[in-house]
C-alpha positions as CSV (number, residue, x, y, z in Angstrom):
1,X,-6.9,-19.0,-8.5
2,X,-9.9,-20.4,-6.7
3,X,-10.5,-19.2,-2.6
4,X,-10.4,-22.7,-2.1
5,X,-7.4,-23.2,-3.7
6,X,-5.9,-20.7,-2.4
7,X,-7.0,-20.8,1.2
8,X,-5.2,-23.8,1.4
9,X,-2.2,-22.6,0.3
10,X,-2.4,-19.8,2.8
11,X,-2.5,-22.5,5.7
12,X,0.5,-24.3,3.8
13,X,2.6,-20.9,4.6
14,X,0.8,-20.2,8.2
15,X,2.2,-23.2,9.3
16,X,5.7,-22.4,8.1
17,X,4.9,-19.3,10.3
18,X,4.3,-21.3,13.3
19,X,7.5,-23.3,12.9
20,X,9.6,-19.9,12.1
21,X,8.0,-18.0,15.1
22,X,8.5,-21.1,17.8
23,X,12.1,-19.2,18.4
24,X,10.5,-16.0,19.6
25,X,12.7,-14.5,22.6
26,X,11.1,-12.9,25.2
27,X,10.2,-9.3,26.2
28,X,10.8,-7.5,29.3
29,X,8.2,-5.7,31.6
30,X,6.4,-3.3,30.3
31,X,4.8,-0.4,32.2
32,X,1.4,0.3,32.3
33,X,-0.6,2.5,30.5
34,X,-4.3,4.3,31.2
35,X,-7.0,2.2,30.6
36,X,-9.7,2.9,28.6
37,X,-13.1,3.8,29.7
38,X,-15.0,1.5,31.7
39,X,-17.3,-0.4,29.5
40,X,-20.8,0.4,29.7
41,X,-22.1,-3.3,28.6
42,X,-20.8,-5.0,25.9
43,X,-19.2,-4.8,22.1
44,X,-16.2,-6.6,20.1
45,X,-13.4,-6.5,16.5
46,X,-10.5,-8.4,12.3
47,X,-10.9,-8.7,10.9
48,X,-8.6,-8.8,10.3
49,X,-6.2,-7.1,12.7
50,X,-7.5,-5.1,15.8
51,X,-5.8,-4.4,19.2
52,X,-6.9,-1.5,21.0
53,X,-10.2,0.7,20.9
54,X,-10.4,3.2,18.0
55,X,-11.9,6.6,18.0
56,X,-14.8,6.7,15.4
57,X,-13.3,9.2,13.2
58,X,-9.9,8.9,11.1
59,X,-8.2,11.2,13.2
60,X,-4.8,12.9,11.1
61,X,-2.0,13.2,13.8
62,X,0.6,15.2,13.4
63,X,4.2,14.1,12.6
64,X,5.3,11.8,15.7
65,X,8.4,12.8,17.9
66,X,10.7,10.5,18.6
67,X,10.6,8.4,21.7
68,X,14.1,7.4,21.9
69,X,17.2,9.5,19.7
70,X,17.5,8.1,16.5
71,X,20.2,7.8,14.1
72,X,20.4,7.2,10.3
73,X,20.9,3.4,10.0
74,X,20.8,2.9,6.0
75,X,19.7,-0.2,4.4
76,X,16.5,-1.0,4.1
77,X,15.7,2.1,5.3
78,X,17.0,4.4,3.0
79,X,14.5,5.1,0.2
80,X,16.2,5.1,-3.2
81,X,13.4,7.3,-5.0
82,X,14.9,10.8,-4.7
83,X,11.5,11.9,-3.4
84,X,11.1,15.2,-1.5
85,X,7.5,15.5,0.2
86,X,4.8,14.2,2.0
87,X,3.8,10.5,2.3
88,X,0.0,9.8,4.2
89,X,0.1,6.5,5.8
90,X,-3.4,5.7,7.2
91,X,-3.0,3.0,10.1
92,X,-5.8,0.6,11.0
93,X,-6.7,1.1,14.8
94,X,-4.5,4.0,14.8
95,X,-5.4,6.2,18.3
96,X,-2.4,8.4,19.7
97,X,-0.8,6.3,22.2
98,X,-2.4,2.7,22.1
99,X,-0.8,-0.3,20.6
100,X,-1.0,0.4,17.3
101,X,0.4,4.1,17.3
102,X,3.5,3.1,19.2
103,X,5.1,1.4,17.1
104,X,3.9,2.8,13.8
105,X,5.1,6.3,15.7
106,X,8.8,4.9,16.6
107,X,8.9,3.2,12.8
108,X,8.1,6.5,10.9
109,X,10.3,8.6,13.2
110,X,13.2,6.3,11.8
111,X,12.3,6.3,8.1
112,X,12.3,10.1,8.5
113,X,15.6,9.6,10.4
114,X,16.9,8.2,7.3
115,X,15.1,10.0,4.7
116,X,14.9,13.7,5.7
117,X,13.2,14.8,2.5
118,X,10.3,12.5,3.5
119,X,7.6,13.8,6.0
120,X,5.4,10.9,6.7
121,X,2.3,11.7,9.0
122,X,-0.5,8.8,10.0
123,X,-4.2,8.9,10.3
124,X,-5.7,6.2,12.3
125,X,-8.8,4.7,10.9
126,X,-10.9,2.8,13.3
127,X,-11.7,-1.2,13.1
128,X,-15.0,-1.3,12.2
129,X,-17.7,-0.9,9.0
130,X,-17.3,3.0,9.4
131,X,-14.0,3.7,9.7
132,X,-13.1,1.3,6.0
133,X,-16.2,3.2,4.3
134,X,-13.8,6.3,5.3
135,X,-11.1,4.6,3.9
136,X,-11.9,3.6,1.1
137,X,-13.5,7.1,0.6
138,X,-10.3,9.0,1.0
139,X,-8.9,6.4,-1.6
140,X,-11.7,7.0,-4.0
141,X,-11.0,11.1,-3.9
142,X,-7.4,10.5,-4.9
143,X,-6.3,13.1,-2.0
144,X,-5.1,12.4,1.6
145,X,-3.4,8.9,1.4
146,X,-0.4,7.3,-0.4
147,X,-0.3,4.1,2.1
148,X,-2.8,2.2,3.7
149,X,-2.4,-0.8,6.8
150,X,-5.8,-3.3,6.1
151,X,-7.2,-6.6,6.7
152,X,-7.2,-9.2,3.6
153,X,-10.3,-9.4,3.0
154,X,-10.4,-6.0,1.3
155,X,-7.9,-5.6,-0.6
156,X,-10.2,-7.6,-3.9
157,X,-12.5,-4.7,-3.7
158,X,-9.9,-2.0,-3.9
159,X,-8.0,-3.8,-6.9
160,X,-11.3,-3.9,-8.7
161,X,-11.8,-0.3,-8.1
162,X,-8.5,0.2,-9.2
163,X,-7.3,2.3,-6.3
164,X,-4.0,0.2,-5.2
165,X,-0.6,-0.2,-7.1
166,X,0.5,-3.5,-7.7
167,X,4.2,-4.4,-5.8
168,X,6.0,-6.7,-8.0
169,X,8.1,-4.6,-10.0
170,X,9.4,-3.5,-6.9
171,X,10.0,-6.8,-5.2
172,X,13.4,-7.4,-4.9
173,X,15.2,-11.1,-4.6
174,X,16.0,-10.6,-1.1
175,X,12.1,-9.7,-0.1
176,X,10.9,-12.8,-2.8
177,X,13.1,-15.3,-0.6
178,X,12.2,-13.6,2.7
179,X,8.2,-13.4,2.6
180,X,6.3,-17.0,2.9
181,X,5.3,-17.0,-0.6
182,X,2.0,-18.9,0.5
183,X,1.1,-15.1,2.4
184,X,2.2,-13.6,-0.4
185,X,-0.1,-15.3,-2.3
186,X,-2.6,-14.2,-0.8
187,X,-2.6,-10.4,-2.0
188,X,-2.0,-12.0,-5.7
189,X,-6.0,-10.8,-6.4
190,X,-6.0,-10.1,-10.3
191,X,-3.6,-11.0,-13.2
192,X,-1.6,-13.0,-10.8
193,X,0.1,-9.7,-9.6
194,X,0.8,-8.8,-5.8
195,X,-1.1,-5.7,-4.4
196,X,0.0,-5.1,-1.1
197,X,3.1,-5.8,1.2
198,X,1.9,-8.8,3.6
199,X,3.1,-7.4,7.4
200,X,1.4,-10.1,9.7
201,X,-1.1,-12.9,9.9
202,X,-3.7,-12.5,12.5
203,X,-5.6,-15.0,14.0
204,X,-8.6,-14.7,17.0
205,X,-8.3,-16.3,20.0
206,X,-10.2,-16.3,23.3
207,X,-8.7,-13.9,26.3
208,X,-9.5,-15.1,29.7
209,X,-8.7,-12.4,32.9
210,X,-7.2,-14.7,35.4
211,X,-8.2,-12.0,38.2
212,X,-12.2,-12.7,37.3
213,X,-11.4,-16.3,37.7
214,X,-9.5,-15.9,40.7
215,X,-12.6,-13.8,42.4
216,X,-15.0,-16.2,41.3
217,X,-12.9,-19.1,42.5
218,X,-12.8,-21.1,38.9
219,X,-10.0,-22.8,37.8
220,X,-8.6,-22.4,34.2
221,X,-9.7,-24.9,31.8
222,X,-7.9,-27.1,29.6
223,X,-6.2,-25.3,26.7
224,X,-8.0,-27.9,24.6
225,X,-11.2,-27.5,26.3
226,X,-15.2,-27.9,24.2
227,X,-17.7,-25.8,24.2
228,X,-19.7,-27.2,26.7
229,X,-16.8,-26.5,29.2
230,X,-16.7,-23.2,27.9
231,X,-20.8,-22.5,28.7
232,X,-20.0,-23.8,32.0
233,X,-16.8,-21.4,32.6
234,X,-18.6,-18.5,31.2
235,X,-21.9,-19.2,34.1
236,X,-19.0,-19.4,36.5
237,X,-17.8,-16.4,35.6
238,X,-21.0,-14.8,35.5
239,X,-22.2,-12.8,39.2
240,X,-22.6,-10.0,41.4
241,X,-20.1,-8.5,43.3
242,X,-20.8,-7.7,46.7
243,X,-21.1,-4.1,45.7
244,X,-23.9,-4.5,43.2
245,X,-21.9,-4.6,40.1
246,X,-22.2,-7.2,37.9
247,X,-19.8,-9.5,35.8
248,X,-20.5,-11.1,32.9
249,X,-18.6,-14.1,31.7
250,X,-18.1,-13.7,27.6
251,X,-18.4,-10.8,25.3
252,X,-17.2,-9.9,21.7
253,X,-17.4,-7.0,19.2
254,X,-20.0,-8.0,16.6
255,X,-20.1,-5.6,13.7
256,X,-20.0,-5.8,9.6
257,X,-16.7,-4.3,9.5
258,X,-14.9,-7.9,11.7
259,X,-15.8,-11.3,12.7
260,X,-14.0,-11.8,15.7
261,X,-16.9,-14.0,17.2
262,X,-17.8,-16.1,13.8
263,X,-15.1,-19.4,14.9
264,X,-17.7,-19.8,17.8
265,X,-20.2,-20.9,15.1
266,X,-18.4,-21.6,12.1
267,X,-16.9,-24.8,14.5
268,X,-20.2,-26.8,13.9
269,X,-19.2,-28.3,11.1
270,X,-16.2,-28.5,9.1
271,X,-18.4,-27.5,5.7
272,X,-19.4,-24.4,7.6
273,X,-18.0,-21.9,5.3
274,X,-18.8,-19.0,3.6
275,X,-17.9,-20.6,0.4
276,X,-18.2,-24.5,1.3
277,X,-16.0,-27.0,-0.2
278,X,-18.6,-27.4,-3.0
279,X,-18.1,-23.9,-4.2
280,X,-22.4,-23.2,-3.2
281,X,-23.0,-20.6,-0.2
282,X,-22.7,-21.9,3.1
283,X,-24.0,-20.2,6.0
284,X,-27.9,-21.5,5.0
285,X,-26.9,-25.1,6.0
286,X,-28.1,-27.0,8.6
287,X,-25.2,-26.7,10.7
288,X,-25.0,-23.1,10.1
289,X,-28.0,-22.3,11.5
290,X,-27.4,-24.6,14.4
291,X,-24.0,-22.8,15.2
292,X,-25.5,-19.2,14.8
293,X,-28.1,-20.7,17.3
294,X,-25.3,-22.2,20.2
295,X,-23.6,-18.4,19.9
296,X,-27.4,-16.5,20.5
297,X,-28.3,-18.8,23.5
298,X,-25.1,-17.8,25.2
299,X,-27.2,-14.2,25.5
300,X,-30.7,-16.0,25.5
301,X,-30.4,-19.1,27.5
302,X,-27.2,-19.0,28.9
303,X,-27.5,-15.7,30.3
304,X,-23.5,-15.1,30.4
305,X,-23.0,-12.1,28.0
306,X,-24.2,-8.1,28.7
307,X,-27.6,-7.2,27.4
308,X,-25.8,-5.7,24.7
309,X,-23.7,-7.9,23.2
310,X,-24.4,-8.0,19.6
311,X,-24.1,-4.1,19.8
312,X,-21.6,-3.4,21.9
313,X,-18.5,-1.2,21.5
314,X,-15.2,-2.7,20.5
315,X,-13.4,-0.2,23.1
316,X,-16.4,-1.6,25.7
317,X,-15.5,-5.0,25.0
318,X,-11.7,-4.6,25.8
319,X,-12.4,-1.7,28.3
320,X,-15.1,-4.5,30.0
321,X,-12.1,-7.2,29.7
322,X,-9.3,-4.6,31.3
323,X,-11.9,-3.5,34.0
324,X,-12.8,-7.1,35.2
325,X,-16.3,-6.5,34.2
326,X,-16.3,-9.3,31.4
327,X,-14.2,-12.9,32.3
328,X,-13.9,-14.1,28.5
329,X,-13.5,-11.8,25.5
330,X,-13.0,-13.0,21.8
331,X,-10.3,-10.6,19.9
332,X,-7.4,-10.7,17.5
333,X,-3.5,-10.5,18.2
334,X,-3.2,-7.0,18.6
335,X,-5.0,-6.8,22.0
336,X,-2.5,-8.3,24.0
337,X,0.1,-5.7,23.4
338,X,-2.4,-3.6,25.1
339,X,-2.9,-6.0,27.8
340,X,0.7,-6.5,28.7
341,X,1.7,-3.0,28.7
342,X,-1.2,-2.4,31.7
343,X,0.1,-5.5,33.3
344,X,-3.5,-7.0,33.3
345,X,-3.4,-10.6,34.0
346,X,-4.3,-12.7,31.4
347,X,-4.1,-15.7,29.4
348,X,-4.8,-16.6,25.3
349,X,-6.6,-20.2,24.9
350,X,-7.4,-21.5,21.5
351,X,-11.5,-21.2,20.4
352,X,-13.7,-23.8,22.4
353,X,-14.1,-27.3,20.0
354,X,-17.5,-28.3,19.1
355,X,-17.7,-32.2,18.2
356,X,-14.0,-31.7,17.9
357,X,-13.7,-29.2,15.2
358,X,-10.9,-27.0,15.9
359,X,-11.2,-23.5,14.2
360,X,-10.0,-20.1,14.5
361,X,-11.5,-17.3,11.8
362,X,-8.9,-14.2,10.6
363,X,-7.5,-12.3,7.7
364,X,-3.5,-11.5,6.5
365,X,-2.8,-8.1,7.8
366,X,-1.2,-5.9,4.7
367,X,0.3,-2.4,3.8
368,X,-0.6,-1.5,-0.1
369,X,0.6,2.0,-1.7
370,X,-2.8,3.8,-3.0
371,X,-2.4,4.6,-6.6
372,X,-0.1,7.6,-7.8
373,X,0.8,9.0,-11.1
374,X,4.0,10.7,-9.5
375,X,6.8,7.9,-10.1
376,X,9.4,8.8,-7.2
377,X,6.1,9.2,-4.6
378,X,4.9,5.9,-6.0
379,X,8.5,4.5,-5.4
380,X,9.3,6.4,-1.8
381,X,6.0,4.6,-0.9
382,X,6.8,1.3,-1.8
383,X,9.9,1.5,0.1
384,X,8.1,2.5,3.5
385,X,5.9,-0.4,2.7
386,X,8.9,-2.9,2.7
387,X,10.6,-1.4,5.6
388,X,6.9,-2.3,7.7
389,X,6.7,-5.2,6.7
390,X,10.5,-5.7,7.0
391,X,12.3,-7.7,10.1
392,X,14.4,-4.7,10.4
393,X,11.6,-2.3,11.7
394,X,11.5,-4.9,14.6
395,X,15.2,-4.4,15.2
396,X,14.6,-0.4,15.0
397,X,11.3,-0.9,17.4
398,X,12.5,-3.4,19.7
399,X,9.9,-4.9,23.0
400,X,10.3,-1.4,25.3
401,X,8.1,0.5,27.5
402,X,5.6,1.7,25.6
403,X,6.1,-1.0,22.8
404,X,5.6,-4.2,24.9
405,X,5.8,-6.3,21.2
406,X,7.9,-4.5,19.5
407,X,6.7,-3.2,16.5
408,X,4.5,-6.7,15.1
409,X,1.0,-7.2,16.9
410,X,1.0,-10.5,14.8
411,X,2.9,-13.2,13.9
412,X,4.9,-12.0,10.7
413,X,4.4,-12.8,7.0
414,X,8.4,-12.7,6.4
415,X,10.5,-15.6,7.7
416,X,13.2,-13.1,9.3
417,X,10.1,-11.9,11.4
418,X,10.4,-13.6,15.3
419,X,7.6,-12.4,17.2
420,X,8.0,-12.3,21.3
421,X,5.4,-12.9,24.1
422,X,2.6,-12.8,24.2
423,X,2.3,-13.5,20.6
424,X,3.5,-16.4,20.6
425,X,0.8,-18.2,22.4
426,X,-1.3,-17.5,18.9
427,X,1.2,-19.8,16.6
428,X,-0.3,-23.2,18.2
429,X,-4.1,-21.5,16.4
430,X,-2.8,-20.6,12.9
431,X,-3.0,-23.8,11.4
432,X,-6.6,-23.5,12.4
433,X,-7.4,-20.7,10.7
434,X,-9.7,-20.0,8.2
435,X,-8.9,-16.9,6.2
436,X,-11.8,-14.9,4.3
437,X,-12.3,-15.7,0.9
438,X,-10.9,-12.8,-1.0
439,X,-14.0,-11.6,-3.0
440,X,-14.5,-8.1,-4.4
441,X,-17.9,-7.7,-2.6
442,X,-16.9,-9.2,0.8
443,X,-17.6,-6.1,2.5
444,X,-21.5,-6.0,0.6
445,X,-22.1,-9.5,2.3
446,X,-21.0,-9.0,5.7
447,X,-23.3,-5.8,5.3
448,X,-25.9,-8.0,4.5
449,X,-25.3,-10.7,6.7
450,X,-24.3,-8.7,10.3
451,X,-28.0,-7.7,10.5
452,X,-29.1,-10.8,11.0
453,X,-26.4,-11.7,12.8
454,X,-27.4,-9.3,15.2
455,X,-31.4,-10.4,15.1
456,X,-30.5,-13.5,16.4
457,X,-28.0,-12.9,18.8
458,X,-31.2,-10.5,20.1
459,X,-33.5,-13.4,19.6
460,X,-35.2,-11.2,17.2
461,X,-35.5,-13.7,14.5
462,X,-34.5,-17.7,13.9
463,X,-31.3,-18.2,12.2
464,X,-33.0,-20.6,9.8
465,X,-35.3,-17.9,8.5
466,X,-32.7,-15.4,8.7
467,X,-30.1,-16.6,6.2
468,X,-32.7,-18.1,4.4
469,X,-33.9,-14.4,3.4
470,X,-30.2,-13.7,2.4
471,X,-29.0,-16.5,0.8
472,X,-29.7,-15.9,-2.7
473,X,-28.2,-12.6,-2.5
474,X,-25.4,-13.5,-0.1
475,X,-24.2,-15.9,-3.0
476,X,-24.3,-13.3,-5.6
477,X,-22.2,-11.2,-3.8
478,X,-19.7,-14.2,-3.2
479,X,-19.8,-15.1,-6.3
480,X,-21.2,-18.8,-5.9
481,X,-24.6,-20.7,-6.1
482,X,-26.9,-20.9,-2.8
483,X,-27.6,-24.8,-1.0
């Protein structure tokens, strides 16, 4: 199946998710955590699916204790593979205690609950280029990992390299009729077989700290505001406190492993695409270059970003955002767990419009079992995939103290899914979206492409002789023709 093709199907079943999630209920209070460190000056995060900061190193963590006293429920949850062992489950912005450990912590302590025999224990991998080289690493050496939580956009690579199992023989009726078959489409990558279990779809959307607007005396905008309103918020928002510190009004974590900030460009146009509509590479357009251009004067002209953004941190971005230090961040789903647990306030707008084009940019959040030769592990893993991705674990990880969400960061891939506040504010962006193509050698081209991104978001070079230099390899590793 083409990524044209196929990208349009995905949007077919994202806006079945936005009809199915409209009923979310809401959550109660949550209390606040500790923030993270205050950010020095400015970073952001994806793909595919980041909340929280991330350590730089996958960090093992021993087995979780329970938060609450569990009880054997059955179901679902009770693994039918006789196996008696270990199971490594590495989690994708996994960090002891943020929101991504919760409820993957609370999750696993009932799957143990139920399945006694099973010792599951997590290492967190951080959202960025380093943290899936260790990944995929760890898959490569055959050692250390028997389940893996990742972004869309690689899982081709990995079914080329043959390190994931394919799921459908262990599909059953009830999870065919219960997963948007349009998601699961998407993890159908070779031979028309499914390699992962689809958990969420996460689109970006723009974060605004009501308490910077407040201080600076700006009103919101309107929800369906363009992006010369959002210049003019982000100057607003930009100024020095009486005290010397200074606040800047936008920031976003810019690195080859995400591309949280590209719907700020991508917008120009609607052929803006990696892969335009004419199959031919698409980011040495016209328009391309223009958009890359309106994103670099926000830091060059504009003057509304920290003199590192480009380079930033991801946990500086959010730790900027929590602090009151940034007005405007770009980020994924899974940070607003984080914000509602430390009570920041906040609100979640869809992307600025440019001449009208509407656009959000994000991947299909996925669990896939790495690949084993022992038939009851192979089996005990697919069933803790299915319970993740399953509307039970909600049920078992309900909205609480120190799961604000409940277990999903995202909107879910399986009809029975509801997500709750703030979540929901993402469903009116999803159809929107534009997913990554699903290449093998994505992760080679936004290698190749973030250093340039980065030149001329430092005005270090033009973004017409910047993908110009890239283009004819950027196409080969998309598989396509250059403009």
């Amino acid at each position: 199946m083409t990524s044209k093709k196929r990208t349009s199907f995905v949007l077919l079943g994202l806006l079945l998710v936005a009809m199915l999630a409209l009923a979310a209920c809401a959550t109660p209070a949550a209390q606040p955590t500790s923030a993270p460190p205050t950010a020095a000056a400015g970073q952001p995060t994806t793909a595919a699916a980041q909340p929280t900061a991330a350590s730089s190193q996958a960090t093992a963590v021993p087995t979780p204790k329970p938060t609450v006293e569990r009880e054997a429920k059955g179901g679902i949850r009770k693994s039918s593979s006789d196996y008696k062992g270990t199971l490594n489950l590495w989690v994708l912005g996994y960090t002891p205690g943020n929101a991504f450990a919760n409820p993957f912590d609370n999750a696993v302590e009932q799957f143990q609950k139920d399945n006694p025999d099973i010792k599951v224990e997590i290492t967190g991998y951080p959202p960025n280029d380093e943290g899936f080289t260790k990944l995929q690493t760890a898959l490569q050496s055959g050692q250390g990992i028997d389940l893996l939580r990742l972004p869309s956009d690689r899982l081709p690579g990995f079914v080329a390299d043959d390190l994931v199992e394919p799921i459908d023989n262990y599909l059953t009726d009830a999870d065919k009729a219960d997963i948007l078959p349009n998601v699961l489409d998407v993890t159908r990558v070779k031979d028309g077989k499914a390699f992962a279990w689809p958990l969420w779809v996460v689109p970006m959307g723009m974060y605004l700290n009501k308490d910077v607007f407040a201080e600076a005396n700006v009103p919101l905008p309107p929800k369906d505001w363009t992006w010369e309103q959002f210049v003019d918020t982000a100057k607003k928002l930009t100024f020095k406190r009486a005290n010397g510190d200074q606040v800047y009004g936008f920031s976003g974590f810019v690195d080859p492993g995400v591309i949280n900030t590209w719907g700020l460009w991508m917008n120009q146009d609607p052929s803006v695409r990696a892969i335009n509509s004419d199959g031919k590479y698409g980011y040495d357009s016209d328009a391309a270059k223009a958009g890359l251009q309106r994103i670099a004067d926000l830091a060059l002209v504009d003057k509304v970003t920290p003199p590192d953004f480009g380079s930033m941190k991801d946990s500086d971005v959010k730790g900027g955002f929590i602090n009151k230090q940034i007005g405007m961040v770009v980020d994924a789903t899974g940070f607003s767990p984080t914000l509602k647990g430390q009570n920041i306030n906040f609100e979640i707008y869809p992307l600025p419009t440019f001449n009208g084009n509407k656009l959000t940019v994000g991947a299909v959040g996925l669990i896939a079992v790495a690949k084993q030769t022992d038939e009851a592990k192979r089996l005990a893993a697919m069933d803790l995939g299915r319970y993740l991705t399953s509307s039970e674990v909600q049920e078992d990880v309900p909205p609480g103290s120190n799961v604000p969400t409940g277990f999903y960061l995202a909107p879910g891939a399986r009809k029975s899914v509801k997500v709750v506040d703030p979540l929901d504010k993402f469903l009116p962006v999803l159809p929107d979206m534009w997913i990554t193509p699903l290449v093998v050698d994505w992760a080679k081209f936004t290698r190749l492409f973030h250093p340039e991104y980065q030149n001329i978001i430092f005005g270090k070079a033009k973004p017409g002789e910047a993908m110009d230099r890239i283009a004819t390899e950027a196409a080969g590793y998309l598989g396509v023709q250059p403009q």
